[in-house]
N, C-alpha and C positions, 0 to 999 in steps of 0.2 A: 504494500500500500504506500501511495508517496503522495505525503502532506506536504498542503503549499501554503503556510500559514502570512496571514498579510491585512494590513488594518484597511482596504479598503478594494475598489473593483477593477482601477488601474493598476494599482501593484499587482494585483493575479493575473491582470491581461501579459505586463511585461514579466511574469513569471514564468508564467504558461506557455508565453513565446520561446522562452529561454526553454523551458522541456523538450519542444519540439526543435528546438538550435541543436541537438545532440542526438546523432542518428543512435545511439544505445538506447536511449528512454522509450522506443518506437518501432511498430511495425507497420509496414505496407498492409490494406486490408479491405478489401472489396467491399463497398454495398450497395444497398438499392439505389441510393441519390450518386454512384460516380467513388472514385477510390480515394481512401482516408486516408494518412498518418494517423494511430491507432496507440494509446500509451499502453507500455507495456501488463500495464498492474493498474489496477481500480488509483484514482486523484480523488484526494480527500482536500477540499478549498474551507481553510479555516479565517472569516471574516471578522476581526475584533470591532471594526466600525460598520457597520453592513448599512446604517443609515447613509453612509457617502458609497452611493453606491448609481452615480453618472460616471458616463465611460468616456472619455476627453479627446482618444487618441485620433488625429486628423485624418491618419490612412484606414482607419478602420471606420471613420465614417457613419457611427451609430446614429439612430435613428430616434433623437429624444423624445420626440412628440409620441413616436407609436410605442415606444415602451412604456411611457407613463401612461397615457391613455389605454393601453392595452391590460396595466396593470387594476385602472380604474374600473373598466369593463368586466375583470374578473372578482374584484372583489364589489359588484353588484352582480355577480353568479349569473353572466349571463354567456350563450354561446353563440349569439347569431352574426353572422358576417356584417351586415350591412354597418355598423357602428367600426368596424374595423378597417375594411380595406379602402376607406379615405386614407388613412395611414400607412398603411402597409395592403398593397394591388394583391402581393403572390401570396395572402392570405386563405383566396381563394383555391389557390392550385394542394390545400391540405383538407379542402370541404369535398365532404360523397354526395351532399345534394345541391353546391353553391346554395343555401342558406345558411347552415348553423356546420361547426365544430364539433367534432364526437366527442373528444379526449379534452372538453375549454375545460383548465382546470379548477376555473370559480364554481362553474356549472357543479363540478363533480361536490368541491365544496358544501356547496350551500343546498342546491335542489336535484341533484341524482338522483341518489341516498335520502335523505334527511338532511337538517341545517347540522353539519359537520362542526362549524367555526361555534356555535352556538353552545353546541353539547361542550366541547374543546373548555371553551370559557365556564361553564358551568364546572367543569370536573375538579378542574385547576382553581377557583375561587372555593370550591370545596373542601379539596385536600393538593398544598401548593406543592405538596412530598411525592405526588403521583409521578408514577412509570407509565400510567396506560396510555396516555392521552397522546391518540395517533387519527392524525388526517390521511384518508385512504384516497386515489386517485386511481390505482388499478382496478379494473372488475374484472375477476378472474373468466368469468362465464362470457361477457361478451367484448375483453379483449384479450385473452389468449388464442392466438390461432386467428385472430379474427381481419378478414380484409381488408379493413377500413384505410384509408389513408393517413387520417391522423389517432393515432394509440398514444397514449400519456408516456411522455417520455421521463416525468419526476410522477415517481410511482408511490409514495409516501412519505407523509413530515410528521416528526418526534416533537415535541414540546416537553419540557422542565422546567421550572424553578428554581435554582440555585443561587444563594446569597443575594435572593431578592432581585434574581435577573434572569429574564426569562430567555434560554438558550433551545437554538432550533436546530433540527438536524433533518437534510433534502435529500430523500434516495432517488437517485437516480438511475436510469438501467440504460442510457444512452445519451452520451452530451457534448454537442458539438462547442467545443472552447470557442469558434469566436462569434459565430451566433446566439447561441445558446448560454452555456454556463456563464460567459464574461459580457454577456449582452443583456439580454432580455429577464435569463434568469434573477441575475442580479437584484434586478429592480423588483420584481413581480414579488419575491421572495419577501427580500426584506420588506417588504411596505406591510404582509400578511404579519411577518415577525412584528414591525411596530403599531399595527392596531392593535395586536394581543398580547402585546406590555402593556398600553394605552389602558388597555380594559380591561385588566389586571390591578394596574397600578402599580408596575414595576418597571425596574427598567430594563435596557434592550440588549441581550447577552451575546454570545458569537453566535453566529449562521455558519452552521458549516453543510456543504455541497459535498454529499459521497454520490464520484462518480464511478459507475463500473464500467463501462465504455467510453474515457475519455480524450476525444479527438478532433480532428482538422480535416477538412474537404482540400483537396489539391486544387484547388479552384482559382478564376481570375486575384481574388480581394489575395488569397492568401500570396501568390506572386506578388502580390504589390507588398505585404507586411515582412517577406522573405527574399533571398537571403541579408541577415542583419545583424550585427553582432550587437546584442543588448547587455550582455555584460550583468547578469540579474540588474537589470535597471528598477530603481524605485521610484515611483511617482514624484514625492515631494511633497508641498503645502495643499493640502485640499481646500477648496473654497468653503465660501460661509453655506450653510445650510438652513431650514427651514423644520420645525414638526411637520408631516402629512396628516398625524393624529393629532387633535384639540380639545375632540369631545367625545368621544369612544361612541357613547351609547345612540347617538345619531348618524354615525360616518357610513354604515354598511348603506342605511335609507339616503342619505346625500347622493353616496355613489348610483345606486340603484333612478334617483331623480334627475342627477345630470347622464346618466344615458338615456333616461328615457329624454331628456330635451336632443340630446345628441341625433337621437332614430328621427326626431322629429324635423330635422332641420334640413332645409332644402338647399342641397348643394349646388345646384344649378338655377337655383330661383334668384328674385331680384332683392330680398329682404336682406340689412345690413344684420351681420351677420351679431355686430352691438346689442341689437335692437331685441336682438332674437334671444340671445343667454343673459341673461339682466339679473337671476334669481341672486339673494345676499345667502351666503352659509354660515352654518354656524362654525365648521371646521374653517379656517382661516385658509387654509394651502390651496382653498378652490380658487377663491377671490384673489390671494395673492401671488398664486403660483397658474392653474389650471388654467382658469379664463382666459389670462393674456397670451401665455402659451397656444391654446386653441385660437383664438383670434388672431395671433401671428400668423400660425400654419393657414387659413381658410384666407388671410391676403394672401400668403403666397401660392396657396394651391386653386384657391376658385379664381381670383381678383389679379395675381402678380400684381400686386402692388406692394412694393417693395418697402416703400417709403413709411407705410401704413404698417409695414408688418413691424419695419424698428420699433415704432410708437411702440405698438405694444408688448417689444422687447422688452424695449426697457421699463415695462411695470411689473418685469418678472421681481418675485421681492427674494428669492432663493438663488443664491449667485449661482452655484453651482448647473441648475437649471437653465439660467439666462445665459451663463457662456456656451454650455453645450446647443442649446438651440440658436441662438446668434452662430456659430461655427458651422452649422447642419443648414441655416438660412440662407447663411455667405455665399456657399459653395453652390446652391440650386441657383439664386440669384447669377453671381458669375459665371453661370454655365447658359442662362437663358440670356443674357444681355451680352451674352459674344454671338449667341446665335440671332438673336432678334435684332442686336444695336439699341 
């Protein structure tokens, strides 16, 4: 097992680099999506900050908007596409009916099953000494074996208590490092981790990522992150941060309210898009994080309006947020104003 322990999601990105920098850590390994670098032995990703958990790096190009929104969308337990692929197009190409996600892991959460996260907080306000307290994502019955195109690739998460900080642990049974574990998961994870401190009232312990398939697609993006001598590179100062959690006991129904304005909104209509998301929350990180974020991305993806979409950069109030989408904006920006003038 090879532990990659590291206070934040940059430093595991340039860690994880550094594993596959060394053809011993790896194997060549066939799969369904085209051929991997494949680690040799299950990657255990140990997060002591998992709250700073935006991904910076310019060549890798992360996608701020659709990981937090996508994160949003799951923890309002929802699995259907249309709220998603404004975000992220190739969303679709993991749906069996182009509407909904089999394996959406909020869905599995909240209304598979039963409310998961619900019982989760019940058990632990119970008794904070408990071992049981497991969020299930795999169903054995109809996804072992099963053809679907999208199967839960984090197949269950552990919760504990210890010295009054709530520590998570992500099984994983396939995890691609630079979409997956150093991307998407990151975010999704921890935001699940700090609502159920939030609603606890504890605070927020390490997240650790047990990968049993941890690996790389031989693909364009990885050519451009390879070959590079990173030298175990560490991040450095991480920027200021924000809570996502304010009020625990209304945040699941918040999320649940701004996707449902989200399905509501016409992407192609002439309604300011201002005009349209206007509701005040009580969780603070909508108003001072979410909204201006989402009204950036909808200047620049319905509108290009570039100008418009700064404005509301800069009312991002979580710095770390505001650089990564400013850096994600720049580059659609200077890719369309060379081609349009």
């Amino acid at each position: 097992m090879k532990v990659i322990k590291v206070n934040n999601v940059n430093d595991a990105f340039y860690r994880g680099l550094d594993l596959f920098g060394t053809e011993i850590n790896y194997r060549r390994q066939e799969s369904r999506n085209g051929p991997t670098l494949e680690a040799n032995e299950p990657v255990t990703t140990v997060y002591h900050r998992p709250w700073q958990r935006v991904l910076f790096d310019k060549r890798r190009d992360a996608n701020p908007f659709f990981h937090l929104f996508e994160s949003i969308w799951m923890m309002a337990g929802r699995r259907d596409l249309k709220t998603l692929t404004p975000f992220n197009a190739g969303m679709k190409n993991f749906s069996d009916d182009m509407e909904n996600l089999n394996g959406a892991y909020g869905h599995r959460w909240i209304n598979y099953w039963h409310d998961q996260i619900d019982t989760a907080l019940i058990m632990l306000l119970k008794d904070p000494n408990s071992r049981r307290v497991v969020l299930q994502m795999w169903d054995p019955v109809h996804d072992l074996d099963s053809p679907s195109k999208d199967i839960p690739c984090n197949t269950n998460i552990y919760f504990k208590i210890r010295e009054n900080k709530l520590e998570m642990t992500v099984c994983n049974r396939s995890n691609d490092m630079i979409w997956g574990a150093y991307g998407a998961n990151a975010v999704h994870m921890s935001i699940l981790q700090e609502y159920m401190a939030s609603a606890l009232d504890v605070e927020i312990g390490d997240y650790r990522q047990v990968s049993d398939s941890f690996h790389v697609y031989e693909n364009e993006l990885w050519k451009k992150l390879f070959p590079t001598d990173y030298g175990f590179t560490l991040f450095g100062s991480y920027p200021n941060t924000i809570p996502v959690v304010t009020k625990p006991r209304l945040f699941i129904n918040e999320c649940k309210f701004f996707m449902n304005e989200l399905e509501s909104f016409d992407w192609k209509g002439s309604v300011e898009a201002s005009e349209h998301f206007n509701k005040v929350y009580a969780n603070n990180f909508f108003d001072d994080v979410i909204y201006p974020m989402l009204l950036a991305f909808i200047a620049h993806k319905k509108e290009r309006n570039y100008v418009k979409a700064e404005s509301y950069l800069e009312q991002i109030k979580a710095e770390d947020w505001q650089i990564a989408c400013r850096n994600w904006i720049l580059k659609r920006r200077t890719n369309y104003e060379g081609k349009n003038g």
